[in-house]
VMD Tcl script that builds the backbone (N, CA, C; Angstrom):
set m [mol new atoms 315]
animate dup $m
set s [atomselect $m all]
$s set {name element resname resid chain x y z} {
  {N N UNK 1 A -7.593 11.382 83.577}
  {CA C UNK 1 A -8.432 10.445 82.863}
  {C C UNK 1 A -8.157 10.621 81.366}
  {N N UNK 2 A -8.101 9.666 80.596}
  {CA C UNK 2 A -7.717 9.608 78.981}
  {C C UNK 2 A -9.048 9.489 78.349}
  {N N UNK 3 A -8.819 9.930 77.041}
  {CA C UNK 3 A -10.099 9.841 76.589}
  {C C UNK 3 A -9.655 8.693 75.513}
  {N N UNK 4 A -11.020 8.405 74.978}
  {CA C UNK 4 A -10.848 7.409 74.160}
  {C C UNK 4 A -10.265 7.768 72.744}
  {N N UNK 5 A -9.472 6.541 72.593}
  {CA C UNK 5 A -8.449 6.958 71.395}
  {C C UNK 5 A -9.403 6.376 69.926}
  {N N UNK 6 A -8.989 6.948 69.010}
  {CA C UNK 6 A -9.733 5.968 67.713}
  {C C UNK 6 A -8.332 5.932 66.070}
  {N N UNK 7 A -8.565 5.292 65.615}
  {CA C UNK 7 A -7.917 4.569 65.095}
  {C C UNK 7 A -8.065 4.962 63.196}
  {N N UNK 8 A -7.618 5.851 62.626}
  {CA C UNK 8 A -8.153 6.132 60.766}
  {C C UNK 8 A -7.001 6.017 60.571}
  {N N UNK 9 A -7.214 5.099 59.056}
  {CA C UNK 9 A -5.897 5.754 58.066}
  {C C UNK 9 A -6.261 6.138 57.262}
  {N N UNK 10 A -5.450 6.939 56.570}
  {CA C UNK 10 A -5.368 8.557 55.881}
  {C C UNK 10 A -4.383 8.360 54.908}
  {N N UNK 11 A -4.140 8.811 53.480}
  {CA C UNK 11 A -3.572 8.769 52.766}
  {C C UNK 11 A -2.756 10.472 52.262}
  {N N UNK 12 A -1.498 10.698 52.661}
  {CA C UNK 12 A -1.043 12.122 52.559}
  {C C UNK 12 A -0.017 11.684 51.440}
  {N N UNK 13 A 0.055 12.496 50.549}
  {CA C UNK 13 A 1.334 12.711 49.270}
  {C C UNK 13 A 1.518 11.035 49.203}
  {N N UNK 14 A 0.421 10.254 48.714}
  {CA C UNK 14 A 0.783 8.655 48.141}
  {C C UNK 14 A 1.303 7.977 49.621}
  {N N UNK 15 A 1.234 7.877 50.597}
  {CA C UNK 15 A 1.795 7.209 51.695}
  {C C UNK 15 A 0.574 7.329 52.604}
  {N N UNK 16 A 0.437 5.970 53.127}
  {CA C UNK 16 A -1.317 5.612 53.784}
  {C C UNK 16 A -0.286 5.426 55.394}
  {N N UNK 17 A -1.233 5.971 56.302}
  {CA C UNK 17 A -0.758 6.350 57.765}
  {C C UNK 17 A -2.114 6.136 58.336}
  {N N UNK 18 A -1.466 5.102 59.836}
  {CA C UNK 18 A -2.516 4.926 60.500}
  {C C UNK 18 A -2.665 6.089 61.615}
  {N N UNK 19 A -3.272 6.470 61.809}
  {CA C UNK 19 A -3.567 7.891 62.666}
  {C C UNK 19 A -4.441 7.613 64.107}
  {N N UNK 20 A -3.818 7.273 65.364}
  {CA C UNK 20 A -4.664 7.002 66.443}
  {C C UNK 20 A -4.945 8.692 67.521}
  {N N UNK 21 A -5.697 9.271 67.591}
  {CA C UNK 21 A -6.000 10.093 68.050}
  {C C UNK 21 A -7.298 10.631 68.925}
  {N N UNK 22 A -7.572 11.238 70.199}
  {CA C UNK 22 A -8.687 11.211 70.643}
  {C C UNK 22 A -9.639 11.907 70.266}
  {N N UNK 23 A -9.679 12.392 68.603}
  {CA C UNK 23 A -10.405 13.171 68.003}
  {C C UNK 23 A -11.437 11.638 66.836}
  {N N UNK 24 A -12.598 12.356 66.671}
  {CA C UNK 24 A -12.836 11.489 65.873}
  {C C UNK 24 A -12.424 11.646 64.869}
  {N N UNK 25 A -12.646 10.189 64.081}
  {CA C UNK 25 A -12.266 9.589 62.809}
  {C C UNK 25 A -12.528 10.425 61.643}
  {N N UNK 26 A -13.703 11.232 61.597}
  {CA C UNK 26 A -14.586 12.184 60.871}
  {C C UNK 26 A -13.480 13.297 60.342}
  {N N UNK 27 A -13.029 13.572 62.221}
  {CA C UNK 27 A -12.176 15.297 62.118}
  {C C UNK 27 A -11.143 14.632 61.895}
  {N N UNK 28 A -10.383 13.776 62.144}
  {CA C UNK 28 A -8.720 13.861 61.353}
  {C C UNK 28 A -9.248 13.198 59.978}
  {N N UNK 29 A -9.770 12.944 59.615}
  {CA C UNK 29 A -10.104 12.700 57.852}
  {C C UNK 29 A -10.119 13.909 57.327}
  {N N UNK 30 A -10.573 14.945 57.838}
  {CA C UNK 30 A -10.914 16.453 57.201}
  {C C UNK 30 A -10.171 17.214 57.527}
  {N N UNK 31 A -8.922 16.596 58.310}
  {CA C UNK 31 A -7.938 17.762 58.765}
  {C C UNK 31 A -6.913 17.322 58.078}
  {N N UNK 32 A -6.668 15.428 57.853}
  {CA C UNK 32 A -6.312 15.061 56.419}
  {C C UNK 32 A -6.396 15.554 55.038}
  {N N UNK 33 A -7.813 15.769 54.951}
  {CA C UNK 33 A -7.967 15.963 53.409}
  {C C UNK 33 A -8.104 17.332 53.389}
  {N N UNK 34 A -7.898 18.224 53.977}
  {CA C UNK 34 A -7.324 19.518 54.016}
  {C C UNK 34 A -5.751 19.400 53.869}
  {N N UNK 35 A -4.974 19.226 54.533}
  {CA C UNK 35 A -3.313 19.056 54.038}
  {C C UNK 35 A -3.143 18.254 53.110}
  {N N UNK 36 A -3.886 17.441 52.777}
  {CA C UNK 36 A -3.727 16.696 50.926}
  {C C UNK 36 A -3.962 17.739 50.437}
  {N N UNK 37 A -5.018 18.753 49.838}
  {CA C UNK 37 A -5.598 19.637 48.920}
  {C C UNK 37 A -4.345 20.454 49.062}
  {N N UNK 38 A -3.664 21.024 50.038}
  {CA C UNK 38 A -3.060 21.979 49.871}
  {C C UNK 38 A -1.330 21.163 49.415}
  {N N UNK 39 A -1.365 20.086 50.169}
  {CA C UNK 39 A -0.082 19.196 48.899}
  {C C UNK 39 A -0.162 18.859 47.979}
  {N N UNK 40 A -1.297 18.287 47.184}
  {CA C UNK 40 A -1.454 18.418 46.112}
  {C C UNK 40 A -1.182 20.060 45.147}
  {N N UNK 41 A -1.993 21.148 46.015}
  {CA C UNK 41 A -1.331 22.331 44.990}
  {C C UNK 41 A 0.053 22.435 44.615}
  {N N UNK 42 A 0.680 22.175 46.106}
  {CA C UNK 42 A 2.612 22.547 45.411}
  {C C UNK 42 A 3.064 21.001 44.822}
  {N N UNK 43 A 2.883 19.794 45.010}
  {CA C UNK 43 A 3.153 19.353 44.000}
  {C C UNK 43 A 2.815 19.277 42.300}
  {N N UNK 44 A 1.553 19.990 42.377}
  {CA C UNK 44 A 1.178 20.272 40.789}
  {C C UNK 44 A 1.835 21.373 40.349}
  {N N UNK 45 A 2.673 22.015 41.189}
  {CA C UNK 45 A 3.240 23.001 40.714}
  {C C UNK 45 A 4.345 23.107 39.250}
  {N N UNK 46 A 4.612 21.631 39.306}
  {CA C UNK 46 A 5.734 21.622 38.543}
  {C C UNK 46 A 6.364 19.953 38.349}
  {N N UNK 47 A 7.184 20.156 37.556}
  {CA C UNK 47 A 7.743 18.279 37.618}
  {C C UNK 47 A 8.461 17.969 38.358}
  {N N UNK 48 A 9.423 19.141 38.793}
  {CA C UNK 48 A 10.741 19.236 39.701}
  {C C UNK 48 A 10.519 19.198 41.119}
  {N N UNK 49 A 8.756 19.146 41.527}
  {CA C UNK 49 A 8.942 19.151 42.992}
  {C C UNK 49 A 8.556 17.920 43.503}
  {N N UNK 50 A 9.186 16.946 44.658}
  {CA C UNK 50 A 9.059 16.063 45.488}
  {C C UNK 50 A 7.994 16.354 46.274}
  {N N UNK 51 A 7.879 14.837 46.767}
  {CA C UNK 51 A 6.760 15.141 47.799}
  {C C UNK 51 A 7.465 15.699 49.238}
  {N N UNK 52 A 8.564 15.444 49.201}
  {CA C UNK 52 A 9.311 15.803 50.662}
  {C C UNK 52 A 9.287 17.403 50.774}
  {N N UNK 53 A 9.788 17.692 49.217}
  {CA C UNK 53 A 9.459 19.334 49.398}
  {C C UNK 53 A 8.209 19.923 49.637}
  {N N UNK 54 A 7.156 19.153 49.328}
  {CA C UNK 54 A 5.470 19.558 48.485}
  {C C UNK 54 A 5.186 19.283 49.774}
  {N N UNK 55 A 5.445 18.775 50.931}
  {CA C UNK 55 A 5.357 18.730 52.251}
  {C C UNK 55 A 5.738 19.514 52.888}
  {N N UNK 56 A 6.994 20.097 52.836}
  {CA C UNK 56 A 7.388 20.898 53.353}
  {C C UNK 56 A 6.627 22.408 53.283}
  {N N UNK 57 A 6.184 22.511 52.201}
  {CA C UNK 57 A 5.892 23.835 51.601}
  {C C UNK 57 A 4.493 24.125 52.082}
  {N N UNK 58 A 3.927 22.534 52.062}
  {CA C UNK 58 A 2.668 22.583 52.653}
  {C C UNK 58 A 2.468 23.272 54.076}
  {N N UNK 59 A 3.495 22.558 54.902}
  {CA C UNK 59 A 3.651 22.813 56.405}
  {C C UNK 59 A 3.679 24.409 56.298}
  {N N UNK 60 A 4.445 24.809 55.604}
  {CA C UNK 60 A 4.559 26.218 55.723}
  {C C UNK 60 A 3.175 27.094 55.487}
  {N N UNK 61 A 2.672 26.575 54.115}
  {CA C UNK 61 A 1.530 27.550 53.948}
  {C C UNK 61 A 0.251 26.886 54.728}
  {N N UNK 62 A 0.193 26.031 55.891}
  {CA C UNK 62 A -0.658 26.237 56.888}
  {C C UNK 62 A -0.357 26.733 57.961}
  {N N UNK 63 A 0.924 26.955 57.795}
  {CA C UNK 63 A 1.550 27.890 59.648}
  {C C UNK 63 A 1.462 29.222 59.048}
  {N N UNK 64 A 1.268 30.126 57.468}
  {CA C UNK 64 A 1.044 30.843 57.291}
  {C C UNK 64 A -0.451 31.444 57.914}
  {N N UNK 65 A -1.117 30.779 57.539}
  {CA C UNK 65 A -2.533 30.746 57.889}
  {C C UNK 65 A -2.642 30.521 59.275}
  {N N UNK 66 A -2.164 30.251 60.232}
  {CA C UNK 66 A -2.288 30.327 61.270}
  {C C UNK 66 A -1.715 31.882 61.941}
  {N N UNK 67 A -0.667 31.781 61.175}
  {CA C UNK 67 A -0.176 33.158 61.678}
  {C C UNK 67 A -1.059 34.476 61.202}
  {N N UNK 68 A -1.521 34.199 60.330}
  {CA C UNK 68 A -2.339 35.423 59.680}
  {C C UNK 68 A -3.380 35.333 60.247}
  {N N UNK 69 A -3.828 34.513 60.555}
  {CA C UNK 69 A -5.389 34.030 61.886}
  {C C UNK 69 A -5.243 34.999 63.225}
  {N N UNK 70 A -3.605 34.693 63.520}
  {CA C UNK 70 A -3.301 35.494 64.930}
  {C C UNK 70 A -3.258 36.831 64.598}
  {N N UNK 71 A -2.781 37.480 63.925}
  {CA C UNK 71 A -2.582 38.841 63.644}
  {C C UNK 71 A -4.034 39.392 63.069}
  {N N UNK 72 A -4.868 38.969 62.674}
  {CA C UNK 72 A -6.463 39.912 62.646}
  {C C UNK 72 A -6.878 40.016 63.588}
  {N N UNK 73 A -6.769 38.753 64.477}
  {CA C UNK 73 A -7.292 38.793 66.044}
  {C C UNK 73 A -6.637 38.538 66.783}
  {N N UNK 74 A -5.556 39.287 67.301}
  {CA C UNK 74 A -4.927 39.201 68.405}
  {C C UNK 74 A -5.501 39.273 69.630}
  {N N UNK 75 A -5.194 37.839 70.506}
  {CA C UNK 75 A -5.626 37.803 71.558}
  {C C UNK 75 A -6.926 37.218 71.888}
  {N N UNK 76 A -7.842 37.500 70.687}
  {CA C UNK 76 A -9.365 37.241 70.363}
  {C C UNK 76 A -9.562 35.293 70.830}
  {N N UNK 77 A -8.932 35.159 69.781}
  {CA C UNK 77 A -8.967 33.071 69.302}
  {C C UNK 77 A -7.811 32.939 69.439}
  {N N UNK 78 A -7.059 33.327 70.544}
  {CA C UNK 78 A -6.003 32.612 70.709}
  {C C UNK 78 A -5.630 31.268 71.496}
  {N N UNK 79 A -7.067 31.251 73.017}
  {CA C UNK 79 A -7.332 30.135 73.080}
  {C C UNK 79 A -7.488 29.059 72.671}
  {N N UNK 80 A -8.578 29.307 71.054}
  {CA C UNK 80 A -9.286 28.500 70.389}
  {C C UNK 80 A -8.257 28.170 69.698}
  {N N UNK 81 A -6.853 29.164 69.461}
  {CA C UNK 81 A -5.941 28.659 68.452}
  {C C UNK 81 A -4.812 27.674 68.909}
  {N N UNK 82 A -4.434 27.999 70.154}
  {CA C UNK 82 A -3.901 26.943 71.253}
  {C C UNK 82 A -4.670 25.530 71.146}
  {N N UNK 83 A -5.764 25.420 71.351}
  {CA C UNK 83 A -6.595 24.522 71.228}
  {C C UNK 83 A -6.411 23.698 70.061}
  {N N UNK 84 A -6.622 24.335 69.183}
  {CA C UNK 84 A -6.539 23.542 68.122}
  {C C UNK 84 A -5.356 23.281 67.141}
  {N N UNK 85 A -4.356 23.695 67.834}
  {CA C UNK 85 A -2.553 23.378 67.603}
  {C C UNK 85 A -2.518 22.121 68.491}
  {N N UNK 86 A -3.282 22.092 69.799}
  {CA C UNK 86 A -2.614 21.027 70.751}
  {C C UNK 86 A -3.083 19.497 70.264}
  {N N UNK 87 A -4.573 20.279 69.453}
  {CA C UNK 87 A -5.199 18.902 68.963}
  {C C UNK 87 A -4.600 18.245 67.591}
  {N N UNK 88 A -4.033 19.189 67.079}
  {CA C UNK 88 A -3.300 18.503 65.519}
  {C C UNK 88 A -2.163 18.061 65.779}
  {N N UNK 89 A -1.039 18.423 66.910}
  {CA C UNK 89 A 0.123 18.245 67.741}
  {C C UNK 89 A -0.348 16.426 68.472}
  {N N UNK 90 A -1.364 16.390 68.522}
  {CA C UNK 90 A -1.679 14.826 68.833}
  {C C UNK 90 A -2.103 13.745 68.004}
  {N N UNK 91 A -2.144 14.580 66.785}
  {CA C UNK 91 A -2.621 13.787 65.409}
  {C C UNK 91 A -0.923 12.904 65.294}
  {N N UNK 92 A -0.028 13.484 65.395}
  {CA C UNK 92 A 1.452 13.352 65.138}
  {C C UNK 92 A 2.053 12.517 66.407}
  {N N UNK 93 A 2.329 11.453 66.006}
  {CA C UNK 93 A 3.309 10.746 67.144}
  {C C UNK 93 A 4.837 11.318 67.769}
  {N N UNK 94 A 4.829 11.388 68.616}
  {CA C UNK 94 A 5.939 11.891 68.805}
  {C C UNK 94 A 7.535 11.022 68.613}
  {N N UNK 95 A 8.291 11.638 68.352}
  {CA C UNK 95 A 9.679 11.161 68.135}
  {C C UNK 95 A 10.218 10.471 69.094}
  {N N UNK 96 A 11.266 10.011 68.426}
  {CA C UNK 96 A 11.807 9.266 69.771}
  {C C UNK 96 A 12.583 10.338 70.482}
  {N N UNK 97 A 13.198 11.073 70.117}
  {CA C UNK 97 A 14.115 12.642 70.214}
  {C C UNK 97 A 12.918 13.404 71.112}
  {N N UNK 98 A 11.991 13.571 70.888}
  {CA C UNK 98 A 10.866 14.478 71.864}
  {C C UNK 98 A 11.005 15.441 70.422}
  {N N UNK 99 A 11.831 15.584 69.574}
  {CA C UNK 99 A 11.610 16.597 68.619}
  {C C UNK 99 A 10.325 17.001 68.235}
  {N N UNK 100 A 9.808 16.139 67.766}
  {CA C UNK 100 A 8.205 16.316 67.129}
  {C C UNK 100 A 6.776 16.779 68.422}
  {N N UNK 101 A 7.278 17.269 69.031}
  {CA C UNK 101 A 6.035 18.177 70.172}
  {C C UNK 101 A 6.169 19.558 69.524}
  {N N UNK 102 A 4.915 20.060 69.539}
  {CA C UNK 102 A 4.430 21.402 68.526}
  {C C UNK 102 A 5.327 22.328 69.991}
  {N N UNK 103 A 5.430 23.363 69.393}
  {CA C UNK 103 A 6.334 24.717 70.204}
  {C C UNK 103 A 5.417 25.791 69.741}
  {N N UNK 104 A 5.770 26.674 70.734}
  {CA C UNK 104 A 5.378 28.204 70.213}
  {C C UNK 104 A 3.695 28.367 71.202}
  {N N UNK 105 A 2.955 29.586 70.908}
  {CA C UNK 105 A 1.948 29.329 71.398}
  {C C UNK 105 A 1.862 31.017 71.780}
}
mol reanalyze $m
mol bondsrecalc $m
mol representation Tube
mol addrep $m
């Protein structure tokens, strides 16, 4: 059985994206405007950085934080951390390649 899908757009590094996901509208706005705040830091970093990089860097320093999540509590929230990889992994459309499905776990 599917759950019901809903429909926000979201504005990340100047580029507005429609976002259909079975989370509400509420939580991918705030899971949005959490990865803006933290792209916005590395692009204020400097004049020389893109948004492609300021994205990139972003991605990184929230998989930091995830990883540092796992290592205080190993084993503890790892469910909860599965969980909530599978749910941001559905925020993201997948590729035509299958590339873009989250890994690891």
């Amino acid at each position: 059985m599917s759950r019901e899908r809903h429909s926000v757009k979201v504005t990340l590094g100047g580029t507005e994206l429609s976002i259909s996901s079975e989370h509400s509208p509420e939580y991918t706005r705030e899971v949005a405007s959490y990865f803006e705040a933290i792209l916005a830091r590395f692009k204020s970093a400097g004049p020389a950085v893109d948004v492609h990089r300021a994205a990139l860097l972003a991605g990184l320093a929230v998989t930091d934080e995830l990883f540092q999540a796992r290592a205080k509590a190993p084993g503890v929230d790892t469910a909860r951390l599965r969980t909530m990889r599978d749910r941001l992994a559905r925020l993201v459309p997948a590729t035509k390649s299958g590339s873009g499905k989250a890994k690891g776990g």
